[in-house]
C-alpha positions, 0 to 999 in steps of 0.5 A, a space after each residue: 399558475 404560471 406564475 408559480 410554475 417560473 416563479 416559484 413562491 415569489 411569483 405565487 405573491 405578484 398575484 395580488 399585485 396583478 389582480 388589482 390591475 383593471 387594464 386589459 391591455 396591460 394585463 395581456 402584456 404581463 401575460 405575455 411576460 410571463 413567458 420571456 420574463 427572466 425574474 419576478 422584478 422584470 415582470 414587475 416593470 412591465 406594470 410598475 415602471 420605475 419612476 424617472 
């Protein structure tokens, strides 16, 4: 829901991206980034790092 809410419809599309993550620690540090996240590819880098 507060995907959608900050996101609109391209937050809406993260969830099954987020749904398969079984790590519960990470799934508490998106949630959290929800709150601060200024864009839908910010968050995203909390859960897919860019490869160096």
């Amino acid at each position: 829901m507060g995907l959608k809410l900050k996101f609109g419809e391209s937050g809406q599309n993260l969830l099954p991206e987020i749904e398969s993550i079984g790590d519960v620690n990470l799934l508490s540090a998106i949630l959290e980034a929800i709150e601060t996240a200024d864009s839908v590819d910010e968050l995203r880098q909390i859960y897919q790092p860019a490869s160096e």
